[in-house]
RODO-2510 file (C-alpha; in nm, 4 decimals, decimal comma):
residues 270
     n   res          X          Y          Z
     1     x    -6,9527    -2,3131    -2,6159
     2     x    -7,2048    -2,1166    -2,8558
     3     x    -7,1677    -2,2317    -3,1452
     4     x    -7,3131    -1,9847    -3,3534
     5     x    -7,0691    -1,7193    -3,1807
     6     x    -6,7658    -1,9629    -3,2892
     7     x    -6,8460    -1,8877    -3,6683
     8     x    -6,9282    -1,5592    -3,6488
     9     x    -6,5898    -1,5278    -3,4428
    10     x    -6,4202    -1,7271    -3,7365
    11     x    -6,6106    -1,5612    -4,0135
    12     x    -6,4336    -1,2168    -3,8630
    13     x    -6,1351    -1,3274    -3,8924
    14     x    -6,1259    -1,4528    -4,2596
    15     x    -6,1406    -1,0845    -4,2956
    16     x    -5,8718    -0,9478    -4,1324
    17     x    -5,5910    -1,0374    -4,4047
    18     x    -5,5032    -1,1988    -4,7480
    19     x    -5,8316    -1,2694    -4,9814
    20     x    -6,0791    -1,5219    -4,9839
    21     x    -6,3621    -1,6847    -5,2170
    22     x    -6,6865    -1,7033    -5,0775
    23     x    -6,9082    -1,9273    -5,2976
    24     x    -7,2879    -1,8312    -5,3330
    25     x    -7,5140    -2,2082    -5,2720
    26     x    -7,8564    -2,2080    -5,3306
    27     x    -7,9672    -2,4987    -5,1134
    28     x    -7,8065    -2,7556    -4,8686
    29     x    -7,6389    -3,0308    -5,1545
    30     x    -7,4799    -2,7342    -5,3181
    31     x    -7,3580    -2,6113    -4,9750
    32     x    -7,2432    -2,9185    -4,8947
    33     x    -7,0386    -2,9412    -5,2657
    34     x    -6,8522    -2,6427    -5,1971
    35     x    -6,7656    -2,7355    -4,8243
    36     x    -6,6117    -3,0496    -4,9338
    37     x    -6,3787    -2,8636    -5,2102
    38     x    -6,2422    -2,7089    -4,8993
    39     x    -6,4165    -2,3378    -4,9183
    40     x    -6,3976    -2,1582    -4,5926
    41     x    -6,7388    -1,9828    -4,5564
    42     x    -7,0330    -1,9716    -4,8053
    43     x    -7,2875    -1,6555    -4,8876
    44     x    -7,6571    -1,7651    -4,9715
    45     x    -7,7391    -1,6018    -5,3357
    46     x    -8,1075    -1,4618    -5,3240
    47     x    -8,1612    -1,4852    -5,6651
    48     x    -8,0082    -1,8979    -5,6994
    49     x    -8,2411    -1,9495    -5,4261
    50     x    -8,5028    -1,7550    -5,5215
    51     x    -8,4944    -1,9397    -5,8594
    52     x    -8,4870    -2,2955    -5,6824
    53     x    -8,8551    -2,2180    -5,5428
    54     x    -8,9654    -2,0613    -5,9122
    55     x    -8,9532    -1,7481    -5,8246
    56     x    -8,7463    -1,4686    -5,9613
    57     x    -8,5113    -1,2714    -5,7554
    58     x    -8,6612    -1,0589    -5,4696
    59     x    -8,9612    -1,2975    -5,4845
    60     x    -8,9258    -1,4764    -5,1439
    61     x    -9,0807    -1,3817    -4,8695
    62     x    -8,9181    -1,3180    -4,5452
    63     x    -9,0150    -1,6372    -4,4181
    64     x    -8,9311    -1,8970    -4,6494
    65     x    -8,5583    -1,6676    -4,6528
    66     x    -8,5562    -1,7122    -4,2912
    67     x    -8,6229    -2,1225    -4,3286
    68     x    -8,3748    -2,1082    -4,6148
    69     x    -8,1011    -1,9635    -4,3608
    70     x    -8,1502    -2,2260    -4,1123
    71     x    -8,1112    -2,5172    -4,2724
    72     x    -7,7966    -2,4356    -4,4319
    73     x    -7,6754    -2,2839    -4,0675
    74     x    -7,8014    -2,6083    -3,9248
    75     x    -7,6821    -2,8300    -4,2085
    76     x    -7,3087    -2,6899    -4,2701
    77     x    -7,0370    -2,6657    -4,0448
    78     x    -6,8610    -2,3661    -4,1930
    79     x    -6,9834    -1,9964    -4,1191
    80     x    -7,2577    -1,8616    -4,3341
    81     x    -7,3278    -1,5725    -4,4647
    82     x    -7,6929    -1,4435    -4,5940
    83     x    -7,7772    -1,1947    -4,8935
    84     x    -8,0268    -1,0437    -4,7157
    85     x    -8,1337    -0,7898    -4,9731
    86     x    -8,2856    -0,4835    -4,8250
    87     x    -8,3396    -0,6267    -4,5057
    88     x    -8,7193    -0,6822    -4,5657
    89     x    -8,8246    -0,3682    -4,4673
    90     x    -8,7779     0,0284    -4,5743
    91     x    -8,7877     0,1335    -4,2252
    92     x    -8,5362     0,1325    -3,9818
    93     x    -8,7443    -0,0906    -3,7422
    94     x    -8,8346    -0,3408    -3,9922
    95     x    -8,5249    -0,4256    -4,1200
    96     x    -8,4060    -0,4343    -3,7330
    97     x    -8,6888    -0,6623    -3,6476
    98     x    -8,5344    -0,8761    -3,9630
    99     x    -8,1932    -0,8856    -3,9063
   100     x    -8,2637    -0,9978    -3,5570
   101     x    -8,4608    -1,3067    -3,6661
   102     x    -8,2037    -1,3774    -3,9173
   103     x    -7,8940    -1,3453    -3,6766
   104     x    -8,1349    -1,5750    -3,4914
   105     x    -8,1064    -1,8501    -3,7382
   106     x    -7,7627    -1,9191    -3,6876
   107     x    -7,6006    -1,6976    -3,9243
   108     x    -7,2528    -1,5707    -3,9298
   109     x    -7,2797    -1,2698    -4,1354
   110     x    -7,5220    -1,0821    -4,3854
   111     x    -7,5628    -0,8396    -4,5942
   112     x    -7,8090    -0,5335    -4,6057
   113     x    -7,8536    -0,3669    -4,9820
   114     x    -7,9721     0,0342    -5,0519
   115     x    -8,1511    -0,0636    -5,3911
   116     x    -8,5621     0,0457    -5,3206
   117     x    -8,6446    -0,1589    -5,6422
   118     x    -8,8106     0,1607    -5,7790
   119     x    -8,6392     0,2387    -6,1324
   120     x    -8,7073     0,5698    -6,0584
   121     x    -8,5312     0,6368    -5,7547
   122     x    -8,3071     0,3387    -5,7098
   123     x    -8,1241     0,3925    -5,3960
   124     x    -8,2718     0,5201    -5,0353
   125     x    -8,1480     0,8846    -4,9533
   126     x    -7,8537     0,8368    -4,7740
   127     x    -7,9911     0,9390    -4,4420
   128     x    -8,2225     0,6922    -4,4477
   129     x    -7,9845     0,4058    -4,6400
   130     x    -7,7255     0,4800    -4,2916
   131     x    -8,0175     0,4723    -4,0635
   132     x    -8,1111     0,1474    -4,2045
   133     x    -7,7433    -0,0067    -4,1549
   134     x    -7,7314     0,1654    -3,8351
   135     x    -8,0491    -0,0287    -3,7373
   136     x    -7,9111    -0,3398    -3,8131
   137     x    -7,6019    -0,2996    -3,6162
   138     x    -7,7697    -0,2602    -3,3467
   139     x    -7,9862    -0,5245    -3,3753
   140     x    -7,7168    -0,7767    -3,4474
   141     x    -7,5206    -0,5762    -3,1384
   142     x    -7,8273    -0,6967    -2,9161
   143     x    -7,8110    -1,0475    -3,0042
   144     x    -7,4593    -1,0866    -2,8820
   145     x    -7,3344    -1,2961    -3,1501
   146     x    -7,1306    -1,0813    -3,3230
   147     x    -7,3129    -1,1683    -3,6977
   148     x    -7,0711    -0,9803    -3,9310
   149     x    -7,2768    -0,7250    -4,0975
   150     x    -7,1565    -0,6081    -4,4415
   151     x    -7,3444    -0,2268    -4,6307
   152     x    -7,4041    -0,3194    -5,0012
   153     x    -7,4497     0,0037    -5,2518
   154     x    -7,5855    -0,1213    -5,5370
   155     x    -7,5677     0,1506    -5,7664
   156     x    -7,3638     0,0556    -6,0244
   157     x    -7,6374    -0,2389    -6,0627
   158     x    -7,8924    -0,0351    -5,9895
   159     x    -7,8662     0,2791    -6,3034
   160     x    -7,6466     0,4750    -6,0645
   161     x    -7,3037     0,3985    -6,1796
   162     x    -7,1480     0,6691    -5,9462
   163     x    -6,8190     0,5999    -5,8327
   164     x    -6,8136     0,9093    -5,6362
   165     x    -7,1704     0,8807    -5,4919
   166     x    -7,0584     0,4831    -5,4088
   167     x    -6,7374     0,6174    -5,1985
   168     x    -6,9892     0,7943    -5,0138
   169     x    -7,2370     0,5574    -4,9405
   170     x    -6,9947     0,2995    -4,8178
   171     x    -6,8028     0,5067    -4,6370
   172     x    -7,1389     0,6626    -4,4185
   173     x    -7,1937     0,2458    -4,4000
   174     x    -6,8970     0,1797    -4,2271
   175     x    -6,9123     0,4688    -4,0170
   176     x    -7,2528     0,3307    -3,8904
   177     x    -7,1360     0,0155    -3,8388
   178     x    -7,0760    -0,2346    -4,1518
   179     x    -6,7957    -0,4522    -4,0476
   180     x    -6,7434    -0,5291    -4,4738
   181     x    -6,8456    -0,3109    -4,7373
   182     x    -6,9408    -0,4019    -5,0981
   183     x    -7,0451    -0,2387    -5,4512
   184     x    -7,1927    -0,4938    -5,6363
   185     x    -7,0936    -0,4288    -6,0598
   186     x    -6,7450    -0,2772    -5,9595
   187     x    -6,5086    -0,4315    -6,2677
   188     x    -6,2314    -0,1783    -6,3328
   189     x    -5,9748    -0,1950    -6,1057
   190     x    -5,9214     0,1868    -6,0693
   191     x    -6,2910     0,1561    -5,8981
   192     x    -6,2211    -0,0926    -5,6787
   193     x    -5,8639     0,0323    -5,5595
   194     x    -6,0878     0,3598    -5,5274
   195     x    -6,3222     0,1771    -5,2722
   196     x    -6,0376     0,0005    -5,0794
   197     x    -5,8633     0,2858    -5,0239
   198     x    -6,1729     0,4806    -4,8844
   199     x    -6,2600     0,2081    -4,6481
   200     x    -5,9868     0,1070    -4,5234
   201     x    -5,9150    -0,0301    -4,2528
   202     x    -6,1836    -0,2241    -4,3257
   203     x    -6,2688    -0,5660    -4,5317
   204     x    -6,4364    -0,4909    -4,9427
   205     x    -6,6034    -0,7920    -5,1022
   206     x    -6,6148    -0,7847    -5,4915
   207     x    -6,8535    -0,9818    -5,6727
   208     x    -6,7042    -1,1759    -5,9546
   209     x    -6,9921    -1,3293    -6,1875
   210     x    -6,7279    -1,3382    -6,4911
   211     x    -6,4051    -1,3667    -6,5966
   212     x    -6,2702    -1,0197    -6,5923
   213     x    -6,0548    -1,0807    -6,3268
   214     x    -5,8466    -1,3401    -6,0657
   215     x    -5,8026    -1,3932    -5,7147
   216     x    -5,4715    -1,3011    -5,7667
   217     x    -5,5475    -0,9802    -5,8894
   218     x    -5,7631    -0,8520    -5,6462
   219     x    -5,5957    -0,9976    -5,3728
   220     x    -5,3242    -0,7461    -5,5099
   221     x    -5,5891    -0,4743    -5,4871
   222     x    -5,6248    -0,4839    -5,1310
   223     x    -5,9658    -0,6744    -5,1644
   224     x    -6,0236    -0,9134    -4,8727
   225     x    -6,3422    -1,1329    -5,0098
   226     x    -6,4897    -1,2365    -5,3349
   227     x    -6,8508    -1,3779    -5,4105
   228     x    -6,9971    -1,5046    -5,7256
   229     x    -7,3191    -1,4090    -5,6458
   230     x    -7,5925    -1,6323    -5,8681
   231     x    -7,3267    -1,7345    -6,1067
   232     x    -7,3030    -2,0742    -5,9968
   233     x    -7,6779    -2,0929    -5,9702
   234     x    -7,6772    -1,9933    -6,3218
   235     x    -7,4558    -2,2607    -6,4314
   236     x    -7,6664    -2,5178    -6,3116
   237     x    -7,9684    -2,3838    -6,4983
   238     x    -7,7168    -2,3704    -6,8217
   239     x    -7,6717    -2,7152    -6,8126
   240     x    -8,0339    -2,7877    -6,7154
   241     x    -8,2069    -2,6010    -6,9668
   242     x    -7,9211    -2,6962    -7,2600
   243     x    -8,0025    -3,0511    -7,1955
   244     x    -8,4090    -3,0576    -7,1570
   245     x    -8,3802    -2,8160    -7,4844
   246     x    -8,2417    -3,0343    -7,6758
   247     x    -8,5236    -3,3196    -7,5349
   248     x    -8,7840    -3,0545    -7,6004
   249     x    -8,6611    -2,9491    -7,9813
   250     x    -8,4324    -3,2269    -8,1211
   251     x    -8,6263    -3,5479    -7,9444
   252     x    -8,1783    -3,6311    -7,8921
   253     x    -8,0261    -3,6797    -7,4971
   254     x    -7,6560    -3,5770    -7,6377
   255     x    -7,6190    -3,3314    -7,3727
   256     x    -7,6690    -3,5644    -7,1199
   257     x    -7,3057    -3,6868    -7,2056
   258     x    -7,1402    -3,4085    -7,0252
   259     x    -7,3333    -3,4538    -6,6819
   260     x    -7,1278    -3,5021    -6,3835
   261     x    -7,1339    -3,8573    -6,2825
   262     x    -7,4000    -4,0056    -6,0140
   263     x    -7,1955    -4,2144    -5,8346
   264     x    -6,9546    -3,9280    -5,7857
   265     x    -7,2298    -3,7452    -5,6551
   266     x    -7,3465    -3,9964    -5,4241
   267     x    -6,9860    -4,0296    -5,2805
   268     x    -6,9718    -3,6501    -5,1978
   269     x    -7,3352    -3,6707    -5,0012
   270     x    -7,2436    -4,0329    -4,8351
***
């Protein structure tokens, strides 16, 4: 059996009803972590890894992302599921070229972002933006796998808080092929009933990097995933910096008090 086509198989059908968390690791013992609490499938977070290897986000090439995929495809059991940004590439071609050597790496899903990183015009022009999803489908079509490919509009993260001009986008992604569809910065849930409902039938991921609302809650919206993006990422570095602050300014180790206990760590990588 092909293993790879086994997750991505499973990985579809988390989709297909009720609502479900999908943790963002940022290397293999923090994958591992969130297997063992019992999580189903885990997204990679550019930006946790990105800071991991002292860069900031969008700072990794394409081949250290590409390393980065494998050994958490090779390393976890559960499907896997990459932020792969914009794909690498503006042009069609490129980011088909990419998402073929990232399907490659044993992937189960990933994502493909309109942001240009240009604060002056944010987001490709929607011909392009579909043209770019449609070249991924097809790329991940010719593999065989069935990698589950989900659009990202990232406008309301991007300066382009459009809830209209979202609905459009997403909607031109899933006609081209996006199996999942997600609007990174979406909090009210007006917006994101907004987005189910224009989707539908298919699966909306919401990113949840605060408290402003529960599983429970969006489950109720019609919402079939959740990701945290670089929150837990973030979290780490809180208690990291907190504690070699306090070394740095105060000369004290109080903070080291609150750390999670090593032999509790050793059990969960034993």
């Amino acid at each position: 059996m092909n293993r790879v086509a086994d997750r991505c198989r499973a990985f579809h059908e988390l989709h297909r009803t009720g609502c479900f968390v999908i943790p963002n690791p940022w290397d293999l013992g923090s994958a591992r972590a969130l297997a063992g609490l019992g999580f189903q499938a885990l997204a990679t977070t550019s930006s946790g890894f990105a800071w991991s290897q002292g860069r900031p986000d969008h700072g990794v090439p394409l081949e250290v992302a590409l390393a980065h995929f494998r050994i958490l495809a090779e390393g976890i059991a559960i499907p896997i599921s990459a932020d792969f940004e914009g794909g690498y590439a503006t042009d069609p071609a490129g980011v088909a070229r990419n998402v073929r050597a990232a399907a490659e790496t044993g992937l189960a899903g990933l994502s493909i972002e309109d942001s240009t990183g240009d604060p002056a015009r944010p987001l490709y022009d929607l011909a392009l933006a579909v043209e770019r999803i449609r070249a991924a489908r097809q790329a991940i079509d010719d593999t065989g796998n069935g990698t589950l490919l989900t659009g990202r509009s990232e406008g309301f993260i991007a300066g382009r808080p459009d809830l209209a001009e979202t609905i459009r986008r997403l909607t031109a992604y899933a006609e081209a092929g996006a199996d999942c569809l997600f609007a990174p910065g979406l909090r009210t849930a007006d917006d994101i009933r907004a987005v189910v409902t224009a989707v539908a039938p298919k699966p909306v991921n919401v990113l949840v990097a605060s408290d402003f609302t529960t599983l429970a809650a969006l489950a109720a919206l019609g919402v079939r995933r959740i990701s945290v993006g670089g929150a837990l990422a973030r979290m780490a570095w809180t208690g990291f910096m907190k504690a070699s602050k306090e070394m740095a300014e105060q000369g004290t180790f109080t903070e080291f008090t609150n750390g999670y206990p090593g032999g509790e760590l050793n059990k969960m990588f034993s």
